[in-house]
C-alpha positions as CSV (number, residue, x, y, z in Angstrom):
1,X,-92.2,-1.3,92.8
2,X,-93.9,-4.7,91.5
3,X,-95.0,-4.6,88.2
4,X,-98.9,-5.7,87.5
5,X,-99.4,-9.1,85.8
6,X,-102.8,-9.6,83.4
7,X,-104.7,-12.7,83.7
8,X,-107.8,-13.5,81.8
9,X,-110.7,-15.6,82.7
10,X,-114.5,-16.1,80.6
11,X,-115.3,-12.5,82.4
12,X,-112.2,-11.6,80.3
13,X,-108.3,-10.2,81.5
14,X,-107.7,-8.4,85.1
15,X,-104.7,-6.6,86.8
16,X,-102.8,-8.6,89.3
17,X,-100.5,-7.5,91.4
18,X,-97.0,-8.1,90.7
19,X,-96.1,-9.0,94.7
20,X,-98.3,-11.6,94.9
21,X,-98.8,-16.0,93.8
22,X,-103.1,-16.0,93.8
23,X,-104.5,-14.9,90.6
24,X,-108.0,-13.5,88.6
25,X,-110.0,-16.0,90.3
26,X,-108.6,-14.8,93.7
27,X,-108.7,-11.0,92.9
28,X,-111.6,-11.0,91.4
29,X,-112.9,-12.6,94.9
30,X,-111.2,-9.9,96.6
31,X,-112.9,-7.3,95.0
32,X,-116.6,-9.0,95.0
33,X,-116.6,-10.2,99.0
34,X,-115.2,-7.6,100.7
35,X,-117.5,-7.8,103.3
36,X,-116.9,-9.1,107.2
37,X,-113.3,-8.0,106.9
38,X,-112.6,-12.0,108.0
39,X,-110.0,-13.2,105.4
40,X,-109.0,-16.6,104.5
41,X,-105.9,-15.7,105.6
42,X,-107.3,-15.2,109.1
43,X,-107.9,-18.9,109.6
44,X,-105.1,-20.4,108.4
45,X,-105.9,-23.9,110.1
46,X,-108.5,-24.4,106.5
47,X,-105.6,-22.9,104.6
48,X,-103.3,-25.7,105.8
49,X,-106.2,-28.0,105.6
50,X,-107.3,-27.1,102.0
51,X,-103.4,-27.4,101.2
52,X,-103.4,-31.3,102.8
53,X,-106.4,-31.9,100.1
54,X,-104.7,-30.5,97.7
55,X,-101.0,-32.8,98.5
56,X,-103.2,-35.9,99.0
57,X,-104.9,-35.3,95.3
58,X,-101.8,-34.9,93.8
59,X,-100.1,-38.0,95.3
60,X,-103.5,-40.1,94.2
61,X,-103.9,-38.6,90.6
62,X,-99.8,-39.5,90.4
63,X,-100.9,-42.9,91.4
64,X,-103.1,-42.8,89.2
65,X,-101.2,-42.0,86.1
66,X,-102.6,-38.9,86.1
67,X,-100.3,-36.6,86.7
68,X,-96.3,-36.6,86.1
69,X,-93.9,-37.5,89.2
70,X,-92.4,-33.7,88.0
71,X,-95.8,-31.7,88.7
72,X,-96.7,-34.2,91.8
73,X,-93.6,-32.9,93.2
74,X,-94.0,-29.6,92.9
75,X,-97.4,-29.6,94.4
76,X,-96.5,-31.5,97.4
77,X,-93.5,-28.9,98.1
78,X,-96.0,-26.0,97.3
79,X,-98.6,-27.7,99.7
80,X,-96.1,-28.2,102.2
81,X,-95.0,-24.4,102.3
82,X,-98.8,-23.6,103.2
83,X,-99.0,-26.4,105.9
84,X,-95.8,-25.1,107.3
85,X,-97.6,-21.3,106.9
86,X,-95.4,-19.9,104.5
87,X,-96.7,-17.7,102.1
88,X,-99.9,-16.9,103.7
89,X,-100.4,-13.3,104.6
90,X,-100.4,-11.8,101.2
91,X,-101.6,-14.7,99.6
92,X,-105.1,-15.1,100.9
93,X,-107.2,-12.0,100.8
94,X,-110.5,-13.7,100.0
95,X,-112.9,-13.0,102.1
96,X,-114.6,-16.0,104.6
97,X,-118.0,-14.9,103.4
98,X,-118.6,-15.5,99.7
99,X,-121.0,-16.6,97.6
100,X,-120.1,-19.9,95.1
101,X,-120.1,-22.5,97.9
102,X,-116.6,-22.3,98.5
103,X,-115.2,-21.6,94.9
104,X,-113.4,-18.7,95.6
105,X,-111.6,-20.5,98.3
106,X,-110.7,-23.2,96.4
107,X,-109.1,-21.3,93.7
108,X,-107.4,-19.0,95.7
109,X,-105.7,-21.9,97.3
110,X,-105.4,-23.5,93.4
111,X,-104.0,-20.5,92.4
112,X,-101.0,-20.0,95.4
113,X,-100.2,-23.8,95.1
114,X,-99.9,-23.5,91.7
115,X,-97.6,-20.2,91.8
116,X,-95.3,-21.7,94.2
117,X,-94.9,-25.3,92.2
118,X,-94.4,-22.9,89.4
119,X,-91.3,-20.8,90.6
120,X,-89.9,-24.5,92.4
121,X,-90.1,-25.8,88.8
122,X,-88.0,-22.6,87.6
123,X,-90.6,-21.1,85.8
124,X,-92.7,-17.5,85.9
125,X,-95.5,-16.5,88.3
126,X,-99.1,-16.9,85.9
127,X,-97.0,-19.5,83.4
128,X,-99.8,-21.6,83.4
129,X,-99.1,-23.8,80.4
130,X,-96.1,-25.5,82.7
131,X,-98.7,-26.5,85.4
132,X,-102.2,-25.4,85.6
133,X,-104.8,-24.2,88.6
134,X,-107.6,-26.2,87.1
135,X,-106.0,-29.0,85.0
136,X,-103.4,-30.0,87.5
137,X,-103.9,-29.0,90.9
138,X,-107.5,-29.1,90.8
139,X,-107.5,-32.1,88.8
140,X,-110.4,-35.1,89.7
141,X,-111.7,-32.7,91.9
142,X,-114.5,-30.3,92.9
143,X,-115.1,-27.4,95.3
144,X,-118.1,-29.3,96.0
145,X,-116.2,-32.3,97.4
146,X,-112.8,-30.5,98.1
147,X,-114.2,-27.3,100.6
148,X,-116.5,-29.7,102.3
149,X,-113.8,-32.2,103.4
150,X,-111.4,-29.6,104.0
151,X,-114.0,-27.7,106.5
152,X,-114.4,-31.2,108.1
153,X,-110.8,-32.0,108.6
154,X,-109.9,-28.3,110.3
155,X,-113.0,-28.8,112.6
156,X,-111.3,-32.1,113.4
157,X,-108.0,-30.7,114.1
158,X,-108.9,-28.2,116.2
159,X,-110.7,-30.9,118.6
160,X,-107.8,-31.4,119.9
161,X,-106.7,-28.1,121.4
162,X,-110.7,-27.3,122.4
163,X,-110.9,-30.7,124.3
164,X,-107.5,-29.7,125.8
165,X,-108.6,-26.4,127.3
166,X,-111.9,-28.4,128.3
167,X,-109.6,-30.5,130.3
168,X,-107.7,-28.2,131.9
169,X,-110.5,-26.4,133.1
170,X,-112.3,-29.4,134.4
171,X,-109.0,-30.5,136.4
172,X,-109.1,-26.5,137.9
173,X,-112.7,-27.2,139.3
174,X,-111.9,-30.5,140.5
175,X,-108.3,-29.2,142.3
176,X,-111.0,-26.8,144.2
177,X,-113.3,-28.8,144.9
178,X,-110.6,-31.1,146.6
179,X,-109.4,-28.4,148.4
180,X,-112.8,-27.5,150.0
181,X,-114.1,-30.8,150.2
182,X,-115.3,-30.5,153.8
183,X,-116.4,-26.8,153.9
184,X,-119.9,-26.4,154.5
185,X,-122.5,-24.2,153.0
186,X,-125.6,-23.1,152.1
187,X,-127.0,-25.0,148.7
188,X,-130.0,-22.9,147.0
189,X,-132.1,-23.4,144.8
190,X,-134.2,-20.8,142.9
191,X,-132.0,-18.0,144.6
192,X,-133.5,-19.2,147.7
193,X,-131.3,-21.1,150.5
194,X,-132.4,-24.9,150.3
195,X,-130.5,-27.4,152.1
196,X,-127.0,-28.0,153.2
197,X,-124.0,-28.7,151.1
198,X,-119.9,-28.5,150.4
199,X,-118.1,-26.3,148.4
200,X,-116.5,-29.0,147.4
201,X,-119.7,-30.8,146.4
202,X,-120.4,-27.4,144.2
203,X,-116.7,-27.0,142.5
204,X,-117.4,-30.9,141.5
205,X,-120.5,-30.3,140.1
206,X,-118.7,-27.7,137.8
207,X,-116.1,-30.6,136.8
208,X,-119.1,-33.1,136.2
209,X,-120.4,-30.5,134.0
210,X,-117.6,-30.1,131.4
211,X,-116.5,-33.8,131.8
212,X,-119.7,-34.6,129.5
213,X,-119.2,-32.2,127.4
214,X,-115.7,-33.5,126.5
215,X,-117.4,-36.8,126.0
216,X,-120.1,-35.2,123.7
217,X,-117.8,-33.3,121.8
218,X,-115.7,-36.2,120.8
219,X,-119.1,-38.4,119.8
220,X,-119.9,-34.9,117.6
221,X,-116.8,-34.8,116.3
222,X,-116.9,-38.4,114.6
223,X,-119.6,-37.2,112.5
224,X,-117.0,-35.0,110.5
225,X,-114.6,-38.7,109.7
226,X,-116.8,-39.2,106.6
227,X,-115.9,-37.0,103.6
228,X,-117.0,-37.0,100.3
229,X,-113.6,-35.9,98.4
230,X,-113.9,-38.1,95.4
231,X,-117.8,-36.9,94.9
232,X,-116.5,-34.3,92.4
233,X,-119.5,-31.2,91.6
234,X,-123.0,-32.9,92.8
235,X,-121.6,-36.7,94.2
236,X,-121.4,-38.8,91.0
237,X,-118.1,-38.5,90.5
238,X,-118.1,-37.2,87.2
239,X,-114.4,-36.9,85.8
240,X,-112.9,-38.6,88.6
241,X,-111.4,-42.3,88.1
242,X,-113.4,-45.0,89.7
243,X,-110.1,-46.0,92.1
244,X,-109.6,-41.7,93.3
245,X,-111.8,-41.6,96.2
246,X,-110.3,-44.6,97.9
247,X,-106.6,-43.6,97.3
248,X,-107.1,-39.9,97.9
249,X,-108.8,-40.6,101.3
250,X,-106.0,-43.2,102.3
251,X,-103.4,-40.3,101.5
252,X,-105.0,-38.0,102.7
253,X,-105.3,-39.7,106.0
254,X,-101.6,-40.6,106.3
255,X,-100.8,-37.0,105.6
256,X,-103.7,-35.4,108.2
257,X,-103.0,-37.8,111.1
258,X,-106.7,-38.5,111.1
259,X,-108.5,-41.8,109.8
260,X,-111.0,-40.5,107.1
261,X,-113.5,-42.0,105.4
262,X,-115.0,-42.3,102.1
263,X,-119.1,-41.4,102.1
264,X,-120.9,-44.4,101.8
265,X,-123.1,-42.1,99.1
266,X,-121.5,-39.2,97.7
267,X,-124.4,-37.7,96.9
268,X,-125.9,-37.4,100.0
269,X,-122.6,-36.4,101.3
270,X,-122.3,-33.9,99.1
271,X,-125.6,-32.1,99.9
272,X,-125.6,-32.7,103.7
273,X,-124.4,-30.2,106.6
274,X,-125.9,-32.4,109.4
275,X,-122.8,-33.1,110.6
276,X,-122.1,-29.8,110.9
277,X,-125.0,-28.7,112.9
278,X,-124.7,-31.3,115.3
279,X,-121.3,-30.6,115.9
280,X,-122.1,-26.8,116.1
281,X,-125.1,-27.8,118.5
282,X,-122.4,-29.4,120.9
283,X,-120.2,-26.1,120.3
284,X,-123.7,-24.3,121.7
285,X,-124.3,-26.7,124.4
286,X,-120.9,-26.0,125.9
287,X,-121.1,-22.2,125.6
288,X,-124.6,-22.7,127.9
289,X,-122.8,-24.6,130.5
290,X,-119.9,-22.3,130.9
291,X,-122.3,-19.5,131.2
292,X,-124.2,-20.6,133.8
293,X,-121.1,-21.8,135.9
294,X,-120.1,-18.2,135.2
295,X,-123.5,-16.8,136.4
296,X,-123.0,-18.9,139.8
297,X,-119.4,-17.6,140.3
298,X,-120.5,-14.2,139.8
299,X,-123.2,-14.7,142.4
300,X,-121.5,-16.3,144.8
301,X,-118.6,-14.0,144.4
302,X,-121.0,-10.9,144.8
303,X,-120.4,-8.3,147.2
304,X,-117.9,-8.7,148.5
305,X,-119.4,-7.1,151.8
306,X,-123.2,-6.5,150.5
307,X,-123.9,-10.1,148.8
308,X,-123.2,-13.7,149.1
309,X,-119.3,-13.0,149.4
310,X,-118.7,-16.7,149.8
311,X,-116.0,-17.0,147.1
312,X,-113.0,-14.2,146.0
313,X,-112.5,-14.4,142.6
314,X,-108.5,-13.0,142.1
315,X,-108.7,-9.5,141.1
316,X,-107.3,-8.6,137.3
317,X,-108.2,-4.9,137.0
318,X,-109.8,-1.9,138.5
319,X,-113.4,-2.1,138.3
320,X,-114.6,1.2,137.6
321,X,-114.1,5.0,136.7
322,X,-115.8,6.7,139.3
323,X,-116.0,4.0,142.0
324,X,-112.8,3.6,144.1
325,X,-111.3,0.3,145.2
326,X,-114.0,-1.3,142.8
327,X,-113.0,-4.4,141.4
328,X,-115.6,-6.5,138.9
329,X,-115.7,-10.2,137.7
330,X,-114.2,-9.1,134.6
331,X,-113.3,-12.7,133.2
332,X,-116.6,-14.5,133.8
333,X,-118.3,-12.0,132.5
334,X,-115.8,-11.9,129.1
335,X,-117.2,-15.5,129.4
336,X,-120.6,-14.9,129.5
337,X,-120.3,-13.3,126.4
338,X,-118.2,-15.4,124.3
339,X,-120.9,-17.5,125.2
340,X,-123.8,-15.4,124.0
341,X,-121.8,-15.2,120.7
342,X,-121.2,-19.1,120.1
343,X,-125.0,-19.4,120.9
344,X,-125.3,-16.5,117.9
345,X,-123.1,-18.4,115.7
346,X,-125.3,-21.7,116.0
347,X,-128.0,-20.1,115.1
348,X,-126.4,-18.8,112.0
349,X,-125.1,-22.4,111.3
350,X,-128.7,-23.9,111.2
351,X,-130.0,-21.4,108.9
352,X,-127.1,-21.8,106.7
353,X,-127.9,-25.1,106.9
354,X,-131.2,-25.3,106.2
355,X,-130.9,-23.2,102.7
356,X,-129.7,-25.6,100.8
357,X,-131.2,-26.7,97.4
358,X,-131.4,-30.1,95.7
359,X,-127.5,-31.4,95.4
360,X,-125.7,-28.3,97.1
361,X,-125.5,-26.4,99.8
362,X,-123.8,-23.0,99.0
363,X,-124.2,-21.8,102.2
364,X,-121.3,-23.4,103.9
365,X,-118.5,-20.6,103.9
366,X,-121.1,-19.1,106.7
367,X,-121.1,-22.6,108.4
368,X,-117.3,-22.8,108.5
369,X,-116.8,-19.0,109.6
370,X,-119.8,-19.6,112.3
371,X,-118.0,-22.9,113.8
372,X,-114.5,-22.0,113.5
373,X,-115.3,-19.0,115.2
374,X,-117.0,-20.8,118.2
375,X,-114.1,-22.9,118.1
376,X,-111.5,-20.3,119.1
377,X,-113.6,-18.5,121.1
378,X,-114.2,-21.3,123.4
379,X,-110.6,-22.5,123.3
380,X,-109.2,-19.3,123.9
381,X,-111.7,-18.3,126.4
382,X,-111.7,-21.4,128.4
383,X,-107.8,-21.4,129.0
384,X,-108.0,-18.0,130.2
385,X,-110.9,-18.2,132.7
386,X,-108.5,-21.3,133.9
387,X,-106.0,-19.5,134.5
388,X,-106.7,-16.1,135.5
389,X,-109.8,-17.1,137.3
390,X,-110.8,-20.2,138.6
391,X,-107.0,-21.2,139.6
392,X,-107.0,-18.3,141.7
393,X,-110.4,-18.5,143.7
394,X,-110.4,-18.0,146.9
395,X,-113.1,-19.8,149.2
396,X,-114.1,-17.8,152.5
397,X,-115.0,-20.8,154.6
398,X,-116.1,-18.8,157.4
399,X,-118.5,-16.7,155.5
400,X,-119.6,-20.0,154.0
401,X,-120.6,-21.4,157.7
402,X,-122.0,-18.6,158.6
403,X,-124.2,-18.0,156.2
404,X,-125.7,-21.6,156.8
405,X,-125.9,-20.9,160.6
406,X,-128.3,-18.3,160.1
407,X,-129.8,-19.9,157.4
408,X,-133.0,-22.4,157.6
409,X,-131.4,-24.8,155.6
410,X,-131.1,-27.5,158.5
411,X,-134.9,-27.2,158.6
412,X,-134.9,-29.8,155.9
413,X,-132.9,-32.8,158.2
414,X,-134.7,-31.3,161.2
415,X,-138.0,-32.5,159.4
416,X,-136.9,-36.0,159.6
417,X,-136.9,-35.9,163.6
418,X,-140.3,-33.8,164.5
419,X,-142.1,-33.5,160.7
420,X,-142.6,-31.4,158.3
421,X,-145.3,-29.3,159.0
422,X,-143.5,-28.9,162.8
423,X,-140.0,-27.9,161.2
424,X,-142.4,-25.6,158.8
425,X,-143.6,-23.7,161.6
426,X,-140.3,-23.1,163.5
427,X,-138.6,-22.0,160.4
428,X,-141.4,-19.6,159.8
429,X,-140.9,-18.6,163.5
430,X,-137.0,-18.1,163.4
431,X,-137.5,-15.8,159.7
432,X,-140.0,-13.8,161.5
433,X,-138.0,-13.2,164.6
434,X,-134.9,-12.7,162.5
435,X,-133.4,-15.7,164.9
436,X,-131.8,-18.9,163.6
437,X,-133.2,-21.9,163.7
438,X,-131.5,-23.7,166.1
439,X,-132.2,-21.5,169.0
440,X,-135.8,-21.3,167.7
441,X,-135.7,-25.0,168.5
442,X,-134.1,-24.9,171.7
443,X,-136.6,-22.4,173.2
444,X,-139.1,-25.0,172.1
445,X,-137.6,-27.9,173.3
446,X,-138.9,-30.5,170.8
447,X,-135.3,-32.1,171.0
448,X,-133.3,-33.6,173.3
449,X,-129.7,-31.6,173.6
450,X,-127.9,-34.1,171.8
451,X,-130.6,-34.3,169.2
452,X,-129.6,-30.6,168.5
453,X,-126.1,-31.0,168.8
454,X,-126.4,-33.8,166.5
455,X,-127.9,-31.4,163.4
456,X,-126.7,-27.8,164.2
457,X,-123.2,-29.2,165.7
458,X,-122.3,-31.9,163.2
459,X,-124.5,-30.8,160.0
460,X,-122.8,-32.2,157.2
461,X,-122.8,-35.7,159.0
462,X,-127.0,-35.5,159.7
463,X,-127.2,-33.8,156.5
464,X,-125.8,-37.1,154.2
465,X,-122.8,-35.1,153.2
466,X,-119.9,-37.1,154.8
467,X,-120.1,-39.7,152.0
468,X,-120.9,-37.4,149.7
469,X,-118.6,-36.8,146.7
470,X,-116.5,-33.5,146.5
């Protein structure tokens, strides 16, 4: 059994547990946000970002002649266990959505940095007169300047595995849509058959779609490079040293992989989220796309005898209760409502946003919650529709010519040999006499047999498609 430590802060002295390196800024966290059951420790990826702050303010107060190479040490090796993930399950209980801007946060990490540097250095767990949560750790710093840039730096490193599932799901579409490049079928538009087209022209458009989206996430993302660690509590750098902000951004660059830089006006930095809702806009806009290419797979997968039936989407699990041999597009619809909640979540981002006052937003635990959520939900979700959905489609080909046989979507290139308003009235003809449209025109004899051969024989050709891109 662990014994209870007591720590004391201005709201005076609080039990600890004895099992565990946070302290009374942490607990008393714990017990005032217990709330969406979300803990810090649930997104360690701003743990190990908040701990690359922490090593990189160390290394520059050190510099600086700040702080001793003894304590410098310790932090970095107590900074290096949480970027490693050591330490973290009982160690970060705060919960994601807090009031204080981020304080809580801050200190909790403060507070397990400064426990493990503690027993490194051979002393007790809560010995704070050897190194000190505020005074050494915290030292030329902020939570108003240290959450911010840490928010902005996980948002950055999980870029790379969002744009990676984007990528793989944009090569899935594109592998199809080589695959089928030649087979015909109907295009619609308004739910209503329009003109000829390829699947492979269709399963391209797909790929188009989340090509640009990889492009506009990357432009978003650039937004995040400037940080206003050095800014200290409102962005005049009160109690920091005029040189900090340049060396802790250079270290902290070297130590993150990513090129950072310093706010041009740490004031402005400090009180601004735009970057954030931008980036979370381009989070939104990506959630939108993916749910309508999962509305048209749905569609065209529907049936599979009494709908469109033109693609099988592979089968993952028994569709219903009560219906035998039913079997439902489980993972597009998973997608559509990932979807729905990234939408959600941007929503909650631009209020968050918007309530800020004067030099501070204190809203931005619900900003980072909001996007890092969006973040794994689309990362996760994406790789899965990849691969135990779209890799396995199946495209009926036949189904796909014979719907545009029967269709009047050849009335459009027939329009181009005898007119509109002519091609108008024999499509009108050939609905009405539940005929298709080529032997509507053959009874009328308007063409020349080769004519007819030339549209309803070799469509894709007389439609424009043979150049077309897959």
């Amino acid at each position: 059994m662990f014994v209870e430590r007591i720590e004391s802060d201005l709201i005076g002295p609080l039990a600890i547990p004895g099992n565990v390196l946070y302290g009374v800024h942490t607990r008393r966290a714990e017990q005032n946000f217990d709330v969406s059951g979300l803990r810090l420790r649930d997104f360690p990826e701003l743990i190990q970002s908040m701990a690359m702050v922490k090593k990189a303010a160390g290394q520059a107060n050190m510099e600086l002649g700040l702080l001793s190479p003894e304590k410098t040490q310790a932090i970095s090796y107590a900074c290096d266990e949480l970027i490693g993930l050591r330490a973290i399950e009982e160690n970060f209980p705060v919960d994601m959505m807090q009031g204080g801007a981020g304080t809580s946060t801050n200190m909790n990490v403060n507070e397990v940095v400064t426990n493990l540097a503690l027993l490194k250095l051979g002393a007790a767990v809560g010995d704070y007169t050897r190194l000190h949560p505020n005074d050494d750790v915290n030292l030329s710093q902020s939570t108003n300047d240290v959450y911010p840039t840490a928010i902005r730096l996980t948002v950055l490193r999980a870029c790379e595995g969002l744009v990676s599932a984007q990528v793989g799901l944009r090569e899935a579409f594109r592998a199809k849509a080589l695959q089928h490049a030649n087979a015909l079928k109907v295009g619609r538009t308004q739910l209503q058959d329009a003109v000829p087209m390829t699947v492979g022209q269709e399963f391209g458009a797909f790929a188009e779609l989340i090509d640009e989206d990889i492009i506009q996430l990357q432009s978003a993302s650039r937004l995040l490079l400037e940080i206003n660690l050095g800014g200290s509590a409102i962005g005049t750098s009160i109690n920091v040293p005029r040189e900090f902000p340049g060396i802790v951004c250079r270290h902290l660059s070297q130590i993150s992989g990513i090129q950072l830089i310093a706010a041009r006006n740490f004031i402005e930095a400090t009180s601004d989220t735009g970057g954030f809702v931008s980036f979370s806009g381009m989070l939104k806009r990506i959630a939108v796309k993916l749910t309508k290419i999962c509305n048209d797979l749905r569609l065209l997968s529907s049936g599979p005898l009494g709908g469109l039936g033109e693609i099988r989407l592979p089968p993952v699990q028994a569709g219903s209760s009560i219906m035998p041999g039913k079997i439902n597009p489980v993972i597009p619809e998973m997608m559509n409502q990932l979807s729905f909640q990234v939408i959600g979540n941007d929503l909650a981002v631009t209020l968050a946003a918007s309530a800020g006052q004067l030099q501070l937003n204190a809203m931005e635990p619900v900003i980072v919650l909001n996007i890092l959520q969006s973040m794994r939900l689309l990362t996760r979700g994406m790789r899965i529709f990849k691969e135990r959905c779209v890799d396995g489609i199946e495209v009926d080909e036949d189904r796909c010519k014979a719907l545009l046989d029967q269709s009047l979507a050849l009335a459009t290139p027939l329009a181009k040999l005898i007119g509109y308003s002519k091609a108008a009235e024999l499509s009108k003809r050939a609905l009405a006499g539940k005929r298709n449209l080529r032997q509507v025109v053959e009874d009328e004899g308007v063409l020349l047999p080769e004519q007819i051969e030339q549209i309803f024989g070799n469509s894709a050709e007389f439609a424009g498609l043979s150049n077309a891109s897959a």
